[in-house]
N, C-alpha and C positions, 0 to 999 in steps of 0.2 A: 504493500500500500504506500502510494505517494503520496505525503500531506498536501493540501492546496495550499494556497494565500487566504482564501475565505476561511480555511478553518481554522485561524488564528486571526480572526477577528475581536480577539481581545488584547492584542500581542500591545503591549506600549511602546509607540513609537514618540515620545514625546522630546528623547534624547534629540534626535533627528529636525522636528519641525515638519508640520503638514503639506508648506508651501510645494505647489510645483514650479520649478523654474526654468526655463527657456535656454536652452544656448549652455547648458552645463559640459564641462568638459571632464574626461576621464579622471584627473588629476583634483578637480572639486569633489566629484563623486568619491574617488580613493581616501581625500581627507576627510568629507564629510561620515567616509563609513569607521572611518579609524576615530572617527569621535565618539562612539557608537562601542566599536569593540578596540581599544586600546593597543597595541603593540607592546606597552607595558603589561598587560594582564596574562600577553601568551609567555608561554614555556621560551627560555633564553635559547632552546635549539628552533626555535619555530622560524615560521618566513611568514610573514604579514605585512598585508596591502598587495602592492601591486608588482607584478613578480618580474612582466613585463609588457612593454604598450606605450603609447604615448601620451603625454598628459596632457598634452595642449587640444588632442582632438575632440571634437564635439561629440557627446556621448548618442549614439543614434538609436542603439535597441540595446537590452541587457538581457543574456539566457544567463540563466542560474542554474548549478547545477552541483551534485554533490565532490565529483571526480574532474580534477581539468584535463583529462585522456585527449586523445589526438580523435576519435568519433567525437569527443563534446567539440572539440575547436571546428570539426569540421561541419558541425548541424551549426552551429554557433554564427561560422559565416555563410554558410548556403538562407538561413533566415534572418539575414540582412544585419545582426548583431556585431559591433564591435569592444562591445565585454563579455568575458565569459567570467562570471562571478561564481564561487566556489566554497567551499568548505575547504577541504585538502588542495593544497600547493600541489602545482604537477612537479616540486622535488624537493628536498631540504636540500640535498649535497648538491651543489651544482654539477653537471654533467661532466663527461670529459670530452663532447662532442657537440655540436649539433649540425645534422644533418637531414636534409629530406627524408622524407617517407620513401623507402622504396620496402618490395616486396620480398618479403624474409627480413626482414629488417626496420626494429622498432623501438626505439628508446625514449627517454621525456624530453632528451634532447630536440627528436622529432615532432616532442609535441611545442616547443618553444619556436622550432621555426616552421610549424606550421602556422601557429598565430601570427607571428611576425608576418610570415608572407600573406596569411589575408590580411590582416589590419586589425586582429583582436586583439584587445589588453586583458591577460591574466589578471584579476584581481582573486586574492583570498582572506579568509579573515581564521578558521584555523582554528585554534586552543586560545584563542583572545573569543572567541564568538562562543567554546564551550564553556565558557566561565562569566557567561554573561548574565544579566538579568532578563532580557531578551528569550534567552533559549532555558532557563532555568524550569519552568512549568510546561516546556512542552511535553514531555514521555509523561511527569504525573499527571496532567491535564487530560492524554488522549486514554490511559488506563483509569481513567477516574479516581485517582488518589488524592490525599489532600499535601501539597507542599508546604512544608514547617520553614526549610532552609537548607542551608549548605552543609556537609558532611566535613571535608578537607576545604577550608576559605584560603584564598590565595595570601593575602595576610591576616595579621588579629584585629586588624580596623577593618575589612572589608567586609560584606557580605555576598560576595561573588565567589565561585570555588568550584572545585570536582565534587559530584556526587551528592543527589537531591534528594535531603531528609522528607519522606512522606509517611504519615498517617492512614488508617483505614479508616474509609468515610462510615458515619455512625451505621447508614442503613445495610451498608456492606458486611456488618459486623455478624458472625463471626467468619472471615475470609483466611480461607485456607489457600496453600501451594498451586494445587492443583485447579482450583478456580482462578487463580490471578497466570497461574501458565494458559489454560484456556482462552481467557482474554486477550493475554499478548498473542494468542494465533488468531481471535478473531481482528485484532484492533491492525493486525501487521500482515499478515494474511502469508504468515508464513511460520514453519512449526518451527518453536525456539528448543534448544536446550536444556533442560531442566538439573537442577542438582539438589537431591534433598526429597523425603520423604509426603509426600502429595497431600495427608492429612495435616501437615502440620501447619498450625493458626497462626495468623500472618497480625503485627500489630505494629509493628516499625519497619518501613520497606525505603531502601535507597535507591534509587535512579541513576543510572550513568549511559552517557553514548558514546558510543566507541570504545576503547580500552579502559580494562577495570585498575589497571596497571598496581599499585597495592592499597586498594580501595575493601580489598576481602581482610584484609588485616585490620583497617581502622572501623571497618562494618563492626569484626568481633568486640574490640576493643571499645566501640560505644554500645553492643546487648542489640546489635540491629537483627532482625531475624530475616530478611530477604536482600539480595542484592539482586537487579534488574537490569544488566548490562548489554553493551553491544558484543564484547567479547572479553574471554579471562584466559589465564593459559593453564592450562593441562593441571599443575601442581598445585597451582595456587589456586584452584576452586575443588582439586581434592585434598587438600589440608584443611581449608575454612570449611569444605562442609562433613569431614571428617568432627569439624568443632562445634558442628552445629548450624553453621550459616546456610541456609539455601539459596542457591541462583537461580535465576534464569535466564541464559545468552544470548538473545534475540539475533546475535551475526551482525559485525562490526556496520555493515555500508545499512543493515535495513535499521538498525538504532539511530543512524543519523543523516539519514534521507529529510525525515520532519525536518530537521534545520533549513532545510533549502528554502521551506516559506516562510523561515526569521530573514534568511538573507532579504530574498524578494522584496518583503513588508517593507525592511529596511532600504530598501534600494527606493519605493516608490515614496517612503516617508523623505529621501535625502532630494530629492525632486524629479525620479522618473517617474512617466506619467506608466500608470497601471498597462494602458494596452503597449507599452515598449518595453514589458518587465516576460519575459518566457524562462518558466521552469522545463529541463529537458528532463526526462523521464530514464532514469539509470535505474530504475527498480529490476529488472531482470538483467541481472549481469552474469546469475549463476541459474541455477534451477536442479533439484530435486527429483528421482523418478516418481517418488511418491505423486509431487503436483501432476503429471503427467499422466498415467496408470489411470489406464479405461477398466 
């Protein structure tokens, strides 16, 4: 499931301003999104704003999307787009190359001059956009949970951070494993991994998208009974629920698909007008026999 724009019609874009503005160029657009989600707020290995592009160009259309792959740059220019706005950088390490597309032959390098030679600007926002206020109530919002706050805050003033403290809402009460994994396959429309025995009563549940990275550790450490991630790795979700924590791993790119309609919001909040904002559709990157099986 792709979240829309419309379904986060509560999303607060106030940080941004409603105005729309005329004549915006890539480079207004890039600052005005980094006011939004800070460059300070991501991880010191991250890459945030604009990776590559011109800033002076007048912004014509913006696809959003979760992956800057060399298919997004290439849907991105064939629909008249000269941003392709993002979640994930198409690299941290800069490349040791860049070179054309050719066949048998495919690197991010490839995807850097692909954009170049149509005229897209990579923009990304990253681990500045996961630790936002912005994207903080999306996963508890679409599984109906209630958000308290943040698990791990990026500092001890802030209330921004990895990993979103939620509550079971009253009438949900008593919500066991097994019903809150069911939901994440009706809400995601795809079957998650589960860890942890299916009866057991769910009262303090943490949110995270994309990597749990050692979020199973401070889950314990604050008596959380569920962790609801995009992905964990092998040891560290069987120690924690060896302790009692249960998961469940929704798979790294369908936990943070939703973001794409923080980007958007954000994009039309900073002054693109709505009908030049396209989300491109990366929900099927992989697939299951199960989905398929007549």
């Amino acid at each position: 499931m792709v979240l829309q724009r419309n379904d986060l019609a509560t999303l607060n874009t106030d940080v941004l301003g409603a105005s729309i503005r005329s004549g915006m160029t890539v480079g207004q657009l890039e600052r005005a999104l980094l006011e939004a989600f800070p460059a300070k707020d991501a991880m010191a290995w991250d890459r945030t704003g604009m990776l590559c592009g011109d800033p002076s160009a007048e912004v014509k259309c913006v696809a959003v999307a979760l992956d800057a792959n060399l298919e997004a740059v290439v849907r991105a220019g064939e629909m008249g787009a000269n941003v392709l706005l993002t979640h994930h950088p198409a690299f941290l390490e800069a490349p040791g190359s860049f070179r054309p597309p050719q066949s048998g032959f495919h690197s991010v390098g490839s995807v850097v001059w692909e954009a170049i030679s149509r005229g897209v600007a990579l923009l990304n926002y990253h681990t500045a956009l996961d630790v936002s206020i912005e994207a903080s109530t999306v996963l508890p919002s679409m599984l109906g949970l209630e958000y308290v706050g943040v698990l791990d805050a990026i500092d001890e003033a802030s209330t921004k951070g990895y990993g979103q403290r939620c509550s079971v809402v009253q009438q949900d009460e008593p919500l066991r494993l097994s019903q809150l994994a069911a939901r994440c396959t009706s809400v995601f429309g795809r079957i998650p991994r589960v860890w942890g025995n299916g009866d057991t009563r769910l009262e303090s549940i943490v949110t995270c998208t994309g990597s749990a990275s050692d979020l199973p550790t401070l889950c314990l450490a604050s008596s959380v009974d569920c962790l609801v991630c995009g992905e964990v790795r092998y040891h560290s979700a069987l120690d924690a629920s060896g302790a009692g924590l249960c998961i469940v791993e929704l798979g790294h790119d369908v936990s943070e698909l939703p973001l794409c309609a923080v980007l958007a919001k954000s994009a039309e909040a900073a002054g693109v007008p709505e009908d030049r904002i396209k989300i491109l559709d990366q929900g099927r990157n992989w697939w299951t026999p199960e989905a398929t099986r007549r």
